[in-house]
C-alpha positions as a printed Julia matrix, in Angstrom:
529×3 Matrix{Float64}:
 -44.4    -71.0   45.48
 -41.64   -70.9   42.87
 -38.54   -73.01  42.78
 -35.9    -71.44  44.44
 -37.36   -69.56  47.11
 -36.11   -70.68  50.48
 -36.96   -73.2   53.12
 -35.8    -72.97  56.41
 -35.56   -76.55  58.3
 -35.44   -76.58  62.76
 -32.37   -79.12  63.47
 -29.9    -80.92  62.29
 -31.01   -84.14  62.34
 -30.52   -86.9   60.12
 -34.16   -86.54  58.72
 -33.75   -82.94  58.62
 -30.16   -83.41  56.4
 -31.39   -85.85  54.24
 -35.11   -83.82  53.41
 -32.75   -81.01  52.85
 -30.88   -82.78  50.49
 -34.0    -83.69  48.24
 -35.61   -80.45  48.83
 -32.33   -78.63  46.95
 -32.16   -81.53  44.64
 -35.96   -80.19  44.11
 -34.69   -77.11  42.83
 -35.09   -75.25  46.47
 -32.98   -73.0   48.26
 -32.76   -74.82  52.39
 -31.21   -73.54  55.01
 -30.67   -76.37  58.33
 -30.59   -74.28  61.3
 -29.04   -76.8   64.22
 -28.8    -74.89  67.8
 -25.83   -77.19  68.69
 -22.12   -76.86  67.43
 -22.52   -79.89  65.03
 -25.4    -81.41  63.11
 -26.37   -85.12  63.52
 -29.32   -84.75  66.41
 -29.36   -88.2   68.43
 -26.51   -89.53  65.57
 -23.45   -87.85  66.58
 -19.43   -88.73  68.07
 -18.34   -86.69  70.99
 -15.28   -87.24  73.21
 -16.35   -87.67  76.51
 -13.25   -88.13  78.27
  -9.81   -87.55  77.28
  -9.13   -89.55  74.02
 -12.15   -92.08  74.39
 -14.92   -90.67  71.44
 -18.32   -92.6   71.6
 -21.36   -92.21  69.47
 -22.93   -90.29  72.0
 -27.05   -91.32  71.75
 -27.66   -93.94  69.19
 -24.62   -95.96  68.14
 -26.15   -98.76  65.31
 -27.41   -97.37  61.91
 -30.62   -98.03  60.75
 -29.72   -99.47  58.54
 -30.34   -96.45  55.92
 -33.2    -97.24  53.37
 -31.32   -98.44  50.61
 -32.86   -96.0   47.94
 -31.54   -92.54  50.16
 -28.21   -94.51  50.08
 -28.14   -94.16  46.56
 -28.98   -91.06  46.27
 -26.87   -89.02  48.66
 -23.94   -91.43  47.77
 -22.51   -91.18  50.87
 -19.25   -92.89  50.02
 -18.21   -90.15  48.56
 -18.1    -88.25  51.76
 -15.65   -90.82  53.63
 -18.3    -92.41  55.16
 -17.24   -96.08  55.83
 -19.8    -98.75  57.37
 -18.27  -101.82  59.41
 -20.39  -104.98  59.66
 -19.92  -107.36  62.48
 -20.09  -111.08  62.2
 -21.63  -112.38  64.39
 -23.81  -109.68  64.69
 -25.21  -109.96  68.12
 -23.69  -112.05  71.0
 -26.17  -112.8   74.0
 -24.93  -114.24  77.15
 -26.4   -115.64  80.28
 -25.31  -115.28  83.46
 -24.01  -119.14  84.35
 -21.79  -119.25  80.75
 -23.88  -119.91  78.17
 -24.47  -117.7   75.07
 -25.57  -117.56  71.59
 -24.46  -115.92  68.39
 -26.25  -114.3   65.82
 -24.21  -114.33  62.15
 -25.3   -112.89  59.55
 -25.98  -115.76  57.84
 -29.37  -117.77  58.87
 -27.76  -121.14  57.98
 -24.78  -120.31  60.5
 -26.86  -119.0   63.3
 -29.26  -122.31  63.21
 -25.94  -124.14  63.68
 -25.3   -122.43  66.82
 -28.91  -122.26  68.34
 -28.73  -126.42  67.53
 -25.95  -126.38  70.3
 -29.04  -125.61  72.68
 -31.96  -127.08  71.16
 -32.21  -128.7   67.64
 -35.8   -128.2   67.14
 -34.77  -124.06  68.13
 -32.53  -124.55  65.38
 -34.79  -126.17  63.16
 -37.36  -123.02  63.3
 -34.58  -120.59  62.98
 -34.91  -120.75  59.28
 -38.99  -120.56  58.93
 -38.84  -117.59  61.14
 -36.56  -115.94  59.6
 -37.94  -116.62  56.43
 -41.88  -115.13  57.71
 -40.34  -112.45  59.01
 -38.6   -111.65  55.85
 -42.11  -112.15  53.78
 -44.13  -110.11  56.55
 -41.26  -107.42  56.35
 -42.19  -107.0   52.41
 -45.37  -105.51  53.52
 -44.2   -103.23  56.25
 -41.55  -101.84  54.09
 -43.96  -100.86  51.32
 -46.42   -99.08  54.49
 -42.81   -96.94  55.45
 -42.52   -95.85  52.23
 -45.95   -94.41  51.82
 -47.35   -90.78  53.04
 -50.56   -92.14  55.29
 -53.63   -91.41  53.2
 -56.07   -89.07  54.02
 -59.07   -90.37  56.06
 -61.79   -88.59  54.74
 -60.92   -87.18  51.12
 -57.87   -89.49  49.67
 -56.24   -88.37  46.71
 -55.45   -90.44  43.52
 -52.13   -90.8   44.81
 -53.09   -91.76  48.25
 -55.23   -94.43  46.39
 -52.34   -95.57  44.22
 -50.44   -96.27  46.93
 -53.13   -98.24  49.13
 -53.46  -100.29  45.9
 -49.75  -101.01  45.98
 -49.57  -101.91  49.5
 -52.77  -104.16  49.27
 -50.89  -105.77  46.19
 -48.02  -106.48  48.75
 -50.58  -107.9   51.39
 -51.9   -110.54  48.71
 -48.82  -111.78  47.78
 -48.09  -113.23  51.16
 -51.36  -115.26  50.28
 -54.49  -116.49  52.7
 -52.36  -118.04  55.55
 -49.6   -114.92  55.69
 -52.68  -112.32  55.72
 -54.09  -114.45  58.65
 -50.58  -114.0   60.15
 -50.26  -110.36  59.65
 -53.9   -109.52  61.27
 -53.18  -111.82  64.29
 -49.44  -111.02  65.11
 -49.61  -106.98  64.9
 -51.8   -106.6   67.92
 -50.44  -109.6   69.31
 -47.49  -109.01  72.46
 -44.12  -109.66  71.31
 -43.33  -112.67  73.92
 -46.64  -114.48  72.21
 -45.3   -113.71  69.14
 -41.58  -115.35  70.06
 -43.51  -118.18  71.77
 -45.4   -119.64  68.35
 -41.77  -120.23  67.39
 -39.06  -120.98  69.78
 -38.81  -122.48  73.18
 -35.37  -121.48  74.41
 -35.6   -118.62  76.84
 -32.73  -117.16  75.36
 -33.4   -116.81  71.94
 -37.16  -115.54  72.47
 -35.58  -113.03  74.73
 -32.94  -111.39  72.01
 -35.79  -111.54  69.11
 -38.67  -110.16  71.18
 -36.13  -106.81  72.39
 -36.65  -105.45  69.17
 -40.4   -105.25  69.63
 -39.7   -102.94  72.84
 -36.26  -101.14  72.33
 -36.91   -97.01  73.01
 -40.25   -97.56  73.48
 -42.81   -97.59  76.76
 -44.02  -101.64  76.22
 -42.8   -104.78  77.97
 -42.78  -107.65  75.91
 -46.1   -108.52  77.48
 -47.5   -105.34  76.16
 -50.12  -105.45  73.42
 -49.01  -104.17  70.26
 -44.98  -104.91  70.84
 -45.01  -107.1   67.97
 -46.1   -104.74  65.15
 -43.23  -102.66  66.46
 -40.72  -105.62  65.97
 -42.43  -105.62  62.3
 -42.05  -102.12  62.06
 -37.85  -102.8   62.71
 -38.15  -105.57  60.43
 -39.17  -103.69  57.46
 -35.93  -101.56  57.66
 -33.98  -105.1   58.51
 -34.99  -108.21  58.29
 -32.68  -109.99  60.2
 -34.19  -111.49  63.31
 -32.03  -109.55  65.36
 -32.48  -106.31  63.83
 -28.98  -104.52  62.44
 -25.39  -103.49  63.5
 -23.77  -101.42  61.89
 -21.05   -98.65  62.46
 -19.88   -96.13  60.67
 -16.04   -95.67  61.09
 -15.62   -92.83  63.58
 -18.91   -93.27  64.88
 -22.63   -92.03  63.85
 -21.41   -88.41  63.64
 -19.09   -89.28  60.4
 -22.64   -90.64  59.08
 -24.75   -87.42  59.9
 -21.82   -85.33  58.85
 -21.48   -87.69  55.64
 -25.3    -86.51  54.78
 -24.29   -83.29  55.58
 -21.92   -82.99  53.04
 -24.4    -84.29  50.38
 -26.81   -81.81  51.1
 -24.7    -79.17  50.9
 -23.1    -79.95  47.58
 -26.94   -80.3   46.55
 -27.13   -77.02  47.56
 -28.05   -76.55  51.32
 -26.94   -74.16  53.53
 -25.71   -75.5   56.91
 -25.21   -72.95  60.04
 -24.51   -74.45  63.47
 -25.13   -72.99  66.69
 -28.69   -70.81  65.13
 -31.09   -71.81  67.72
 -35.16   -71.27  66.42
 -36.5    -69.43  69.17
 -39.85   -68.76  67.81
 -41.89   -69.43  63.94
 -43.59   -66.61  63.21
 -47.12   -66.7   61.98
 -49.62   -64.34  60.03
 -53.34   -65.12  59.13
 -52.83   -69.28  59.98
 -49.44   -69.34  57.63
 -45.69   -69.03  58.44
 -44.01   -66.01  57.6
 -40.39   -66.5   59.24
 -38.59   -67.67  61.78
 -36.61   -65.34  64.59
 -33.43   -67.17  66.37
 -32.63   -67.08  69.35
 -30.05   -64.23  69.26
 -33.14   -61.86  67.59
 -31.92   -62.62  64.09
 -35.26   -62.6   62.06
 -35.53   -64.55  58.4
 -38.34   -64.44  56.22
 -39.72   -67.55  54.81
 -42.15   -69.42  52.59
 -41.99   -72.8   54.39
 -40.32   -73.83  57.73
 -39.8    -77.68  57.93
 -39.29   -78.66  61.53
 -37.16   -81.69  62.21
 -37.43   -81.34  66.14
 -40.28   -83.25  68.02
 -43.93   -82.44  67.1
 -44.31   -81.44  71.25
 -41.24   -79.05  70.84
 -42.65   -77.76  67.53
 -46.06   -77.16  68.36
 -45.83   -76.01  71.87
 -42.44   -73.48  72.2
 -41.81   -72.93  68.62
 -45.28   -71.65  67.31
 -47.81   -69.22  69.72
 -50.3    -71.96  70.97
 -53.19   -69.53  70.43
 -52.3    -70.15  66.72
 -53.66   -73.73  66.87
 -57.42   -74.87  66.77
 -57.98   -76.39  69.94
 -59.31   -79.89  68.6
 -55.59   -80.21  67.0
 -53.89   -78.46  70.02
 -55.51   -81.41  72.26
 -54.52   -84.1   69.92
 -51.03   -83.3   70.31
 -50.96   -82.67  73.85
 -51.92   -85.85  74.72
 -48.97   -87.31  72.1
 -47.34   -89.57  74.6
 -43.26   -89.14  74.92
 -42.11   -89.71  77.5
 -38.99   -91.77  77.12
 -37.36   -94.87  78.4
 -33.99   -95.36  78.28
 -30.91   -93.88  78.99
 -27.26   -94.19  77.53
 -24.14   -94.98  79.9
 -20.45   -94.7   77.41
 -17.78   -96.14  79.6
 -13.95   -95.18  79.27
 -11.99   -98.86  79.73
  -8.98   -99.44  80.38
  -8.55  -102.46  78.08
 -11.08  -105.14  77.3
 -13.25  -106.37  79.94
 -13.6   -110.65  79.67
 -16.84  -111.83  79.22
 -17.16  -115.59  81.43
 -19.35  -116.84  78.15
 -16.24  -116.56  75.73
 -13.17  -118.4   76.01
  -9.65  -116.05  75.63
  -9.25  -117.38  71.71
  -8.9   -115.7   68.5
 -13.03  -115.87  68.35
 -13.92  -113.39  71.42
 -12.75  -110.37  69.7
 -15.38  -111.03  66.74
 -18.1   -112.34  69.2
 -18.01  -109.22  70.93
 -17.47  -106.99  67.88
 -21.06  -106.38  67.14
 -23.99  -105.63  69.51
 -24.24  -107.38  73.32
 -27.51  -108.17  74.33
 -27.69  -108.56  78.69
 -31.49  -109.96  78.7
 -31.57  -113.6   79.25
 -35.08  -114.18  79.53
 -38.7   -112.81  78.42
 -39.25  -112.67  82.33
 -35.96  -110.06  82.81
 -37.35  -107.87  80.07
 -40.59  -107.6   81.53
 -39.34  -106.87  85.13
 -36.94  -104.17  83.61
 -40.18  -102.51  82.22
 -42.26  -103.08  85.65
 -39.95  -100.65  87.46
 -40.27   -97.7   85.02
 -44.19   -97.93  85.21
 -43.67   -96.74  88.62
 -41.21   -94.12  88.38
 -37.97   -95.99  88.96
 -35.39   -97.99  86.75
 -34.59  -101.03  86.74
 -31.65  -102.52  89.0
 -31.37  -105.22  86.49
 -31.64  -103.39  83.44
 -32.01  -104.88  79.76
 -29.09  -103.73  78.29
 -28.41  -103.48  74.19
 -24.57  -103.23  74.62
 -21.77  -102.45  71.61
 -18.17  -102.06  72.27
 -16.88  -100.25  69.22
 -13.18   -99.78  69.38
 -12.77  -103.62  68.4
 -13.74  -102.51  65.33
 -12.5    -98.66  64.94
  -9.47   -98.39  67.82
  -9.66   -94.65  66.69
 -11.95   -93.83  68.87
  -9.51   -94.85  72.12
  -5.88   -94.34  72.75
  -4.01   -97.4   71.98
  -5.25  -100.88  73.8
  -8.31   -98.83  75.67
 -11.68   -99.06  74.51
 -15.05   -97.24  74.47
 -18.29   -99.11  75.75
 -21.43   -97.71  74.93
 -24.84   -99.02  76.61
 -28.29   -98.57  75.68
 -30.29   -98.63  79.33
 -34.01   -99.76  79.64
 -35.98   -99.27  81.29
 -35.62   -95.77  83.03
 -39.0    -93.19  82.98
 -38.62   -89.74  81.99
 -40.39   -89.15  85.27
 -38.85   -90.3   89.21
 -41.04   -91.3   91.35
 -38.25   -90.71  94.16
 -35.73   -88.03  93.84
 -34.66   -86.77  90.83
 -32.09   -87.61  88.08
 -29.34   -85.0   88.99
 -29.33   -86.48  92.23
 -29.37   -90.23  91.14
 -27.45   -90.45  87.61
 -24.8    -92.23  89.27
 -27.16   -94.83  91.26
 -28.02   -95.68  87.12
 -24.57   -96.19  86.07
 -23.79   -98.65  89.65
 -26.44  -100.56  88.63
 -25.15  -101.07  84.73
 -22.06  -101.51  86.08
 -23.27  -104.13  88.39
 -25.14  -106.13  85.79
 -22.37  -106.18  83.26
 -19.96  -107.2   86.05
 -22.79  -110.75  85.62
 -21.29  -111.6   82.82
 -17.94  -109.72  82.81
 -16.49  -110.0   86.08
 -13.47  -107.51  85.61
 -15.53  -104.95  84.05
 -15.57  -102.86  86.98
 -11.88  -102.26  87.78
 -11.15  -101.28  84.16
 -13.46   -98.37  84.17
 -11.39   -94.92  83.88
 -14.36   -93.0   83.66
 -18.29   -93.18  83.23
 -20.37   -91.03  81.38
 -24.16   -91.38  82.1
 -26.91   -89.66  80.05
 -30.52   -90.0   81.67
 -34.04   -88.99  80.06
 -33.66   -85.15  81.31
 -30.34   -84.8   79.31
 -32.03   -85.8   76.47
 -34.59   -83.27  76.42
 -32.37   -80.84  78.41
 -28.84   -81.09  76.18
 -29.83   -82.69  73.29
 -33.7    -81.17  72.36
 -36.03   -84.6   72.53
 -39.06   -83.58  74.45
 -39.69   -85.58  76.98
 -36.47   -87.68  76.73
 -37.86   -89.6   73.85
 -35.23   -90.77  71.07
 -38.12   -91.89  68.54
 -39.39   -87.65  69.38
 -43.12   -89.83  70.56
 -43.99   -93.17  71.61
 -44.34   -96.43  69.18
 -47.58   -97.83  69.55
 -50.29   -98.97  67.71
 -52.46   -95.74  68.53
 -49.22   -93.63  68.24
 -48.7    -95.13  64.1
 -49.14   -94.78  60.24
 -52.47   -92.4   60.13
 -52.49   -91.63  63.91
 -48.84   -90.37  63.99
 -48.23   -87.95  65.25
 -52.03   -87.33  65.45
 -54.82   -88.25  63.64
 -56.12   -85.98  60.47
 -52.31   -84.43  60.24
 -49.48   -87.83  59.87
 -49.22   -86.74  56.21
 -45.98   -83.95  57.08
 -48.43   -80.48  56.52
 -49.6    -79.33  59.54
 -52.65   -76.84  60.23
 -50.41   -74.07  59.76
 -49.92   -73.43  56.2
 -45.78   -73.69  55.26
 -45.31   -75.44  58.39
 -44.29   -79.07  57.58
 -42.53   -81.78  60.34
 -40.06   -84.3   58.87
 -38.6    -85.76  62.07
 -39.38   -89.34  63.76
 -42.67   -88.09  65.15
 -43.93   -88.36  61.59
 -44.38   -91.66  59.76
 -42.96   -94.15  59.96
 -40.77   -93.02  63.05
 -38.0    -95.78  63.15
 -34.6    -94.76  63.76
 -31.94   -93.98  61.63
 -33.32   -95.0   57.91
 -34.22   -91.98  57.06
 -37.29   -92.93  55.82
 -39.12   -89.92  57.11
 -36.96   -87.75  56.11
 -37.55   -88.53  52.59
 -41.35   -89.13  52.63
 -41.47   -85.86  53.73
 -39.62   -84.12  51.0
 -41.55   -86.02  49.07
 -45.08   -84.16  50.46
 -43.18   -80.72  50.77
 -41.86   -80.88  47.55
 -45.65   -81.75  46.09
 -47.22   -78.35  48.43
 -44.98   -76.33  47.58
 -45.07   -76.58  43.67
């Protein structure tokens, strides 16, 4: 195909933005079509009550893989990113909490308030992690070779990665084989005793996803995190004005690439001729021809109301349909009145920092796991984990003057009911994270103005994830790397020729780093020439 011929990419994500970006710094002509009014996908700022903006879906960054930083220079677009310290504050329901700095040093110091030999393992852990990590980061950055026929480059890269596996030497290979399989409270266990601190560490091996922290596999997911951050915690980090200023920071860049941009151009259908694309038609009967169509919606969504299933071989066709993604969690954005008191934190100058970053409600390994037992049988949880940030500390733009925005991440609650339905019971959801932050926050409840609650049907129904799944398919060890989202086809080409996927269905599938994004450009880029 020669340069300059155009690409047409489905949504406005932030993988879709930023494999636009590379595909007109590759000398192409894109165009993002996003069916909403604004690009940004799951990374967006709305105002959902008068004056009080949240970051509607996802409200930490990635963090961004440092080399797409670089390139789309996103400082230049007025895109400022706060960092908390501490970055996560986890309380317990009779007073006692912990706090996570930034610094590894400084967080041992606080876990020795609890137990010195916690404290003392702080440091190796962190330090593993950070060697493990090394590894996992190399396997994002990689297109997943092909099985039966890999090419020189697939072999290249395989021959990097392996270089990364020796250099954690005999005892940190052992490590790596054992703890990927291995379930995330095991994994937590080797190291630490307090309940409190396994429970914060092992969330990251189960956020957005359908595993307990007894679940088989959890731990490679925590690994997954880690290669994107390795702080034990994971990351927090805002951008000023919430994640839409990011998206519509990468926005910019790709269009002063060279991008084209339209908003509300929903894809109704990609048309197909003789097993290759051939255009798109939107949903108002506008038709465009193409060469390539790059969709940055879910693979389900893609492959099942985009294209004509009779255009798919059957083997493939199964394969996808039995892509699990079905999602987990919901999001509840509260409208306060000023700032609820937390009984952990004395009133001094140090609760406004403590709480400045993310809130984890999750005491123990036990809580986690009976959050995720309700949502294997079609309910949530009354006692929901909760990954909690309160952002107008940091950025009082985003609520009139002494309110302030709460935003909570809710798990575990199915896609699917078991008893009623969520029309009829989104409010039931937001009593019960109401009631559990009133645990630890006892005036929480009178200070709510108003309470917006999104379940797992308004994600697929307002916002486009199939199934109500942020990560577009589940993370687990038969659902990664090759085998995502199916086996034969994780390397962004799909069986219909000019038909690529560069969303988080694709490897490696982790929130907002952008890393599929730009593997895929990467592939496309390589096709298409």
């Amino acid at each position: 195909m020669p340069i300059g011929q155009r690409v047409v990419l489905i949504g406005g994500g932030h993988n879709a933005l930023i494999t636009a970006f590379y595909l007109a710094k590759g000398g192409f002509k894109p165009l993002v079509l996003e069916r909403r009014e604004m690009v940004g996908g799951g990374a967006i700022t709305e105002e959902f009550h008068p004056g009080f903006r949240a970051s509607t879906l996802a409200h930490t960054l990635g963090p961004l893989r440092a080399n797409v930083a670089r390139d789309l220079q996103l400082d230049n677009f007025d895109c400022e990113i706060l960092y908390p310290d501490p970055r996560v504050f986890a309380p317990t329901p009779d007073g006692k909490a912990l706090l996570f700095y930034n610094d590894v040093a400084k967080t041992a110091a606080e876990i020795a308030r609890i137990s010195a030999k916690d404290s003392a393992k702080y440091a190796q852990f962190a330090s593993a992690l950070e060697e493990t990590a090394g590894f996992f980061t190399q396997l994002s950055s990689i297109t997943p070779p092909a099985i039966d026929k890999p090419t020189p480059e697939d072999l290249w890269s395989l021959l990097k990665t392996g270089r990364s596996v020796r250099s954690l030497g005999k005892s940190g290979i052992f490590d790596l084989l054992r703890w990927g399989p291995m379930a995330v409270a095991d994994f937590v266990a080797e190291f630490f005793e307090t309940e409190l601190l396994r429970a914060v560490i092992a969330a990251r091996g189960i956020f957005g996803a359908a595993l307990g922290p007894w679940s088989a596999g959890s731990t490679a997911v925590l690994l997954l995190r880690a290669a994107a951050d390795v702080h034990p915690v994971g990351s927090a980090a805002f951008p000023r004005g919430g994640l839409g200023s990011f998206t519509r920071a990468l926005a910019e860049s790709a269009k002063q690439a060279g991008a084209e941009i339209r908003t509300d151009a929903e894809v109704r259908h990609i048309l197909i001729k003789d097993g290759a694309v051939t255009g798109i038609v939107l949903a108002d009967g506008e038709e465009i021809a193409v060469e390539a169509v790059v969709s940055g919606v879910d693979p389900k969504r893609t492959f099942f109301q985009l294209v004509d299933p009779t255009q798919l071989d059957p083997t493939f066709a199964n394969r996808m349909k039995n892509f699990r993604a079905n999602g987990t969690v919901a999001k509840v954005n509260l409208a306060l009145a000023s700032l609820p008191a937390f009984t952990a934190l004395d009133a001094t100058e140090g609760f406004l920092k403590a709480l400045s970053g993310r809130i984890h409600i999750g005491p123990e390994i036990d809580y986690l796991e009976r959050a995720f037992d309700a949502s294997k049988y079609g309910e949530f949880s009354k006692a929901p984990w909760l990954d909690v940030t309160i952002p107008t500390i940091l950025d009082p733009s985003l609520a009139p003057d002494g309110n302030h925005v709460l935003s909570a991440y809710v798990q575990f609650a199915p896609f699917k009911l078991k008893e009623g339905n969520w029309d009829s019971r989104r409010h039931d959801l937001g009593r019960a994270v109401v009631k559990t932050l009133a645990a630890y926050a006892p005036n929480l409840p009178s200070l709510i103005e108003y309470m917006q609650v999104i379940t797992p049907l308004d994600f697929e129904r307002s916002y486009g994830f199939t199934g109500g799944h942020i990560f577009h398919g589940e993370l687990a060890l038969d659902q990664l790397f090759t085998m995502r989202p199916v086996l034969d086809w994780a390397r962004y080409k799909t069986p219909i020729r000019g038909l690529f996927l560069c969303g988080s269905g694709t490897h490696p599938g982790n929130g907002l780093t952008g890393a599929s994004g730009v593997n895929a450009a990467r592939e496309i880029i390589r096709d298409l020439r």
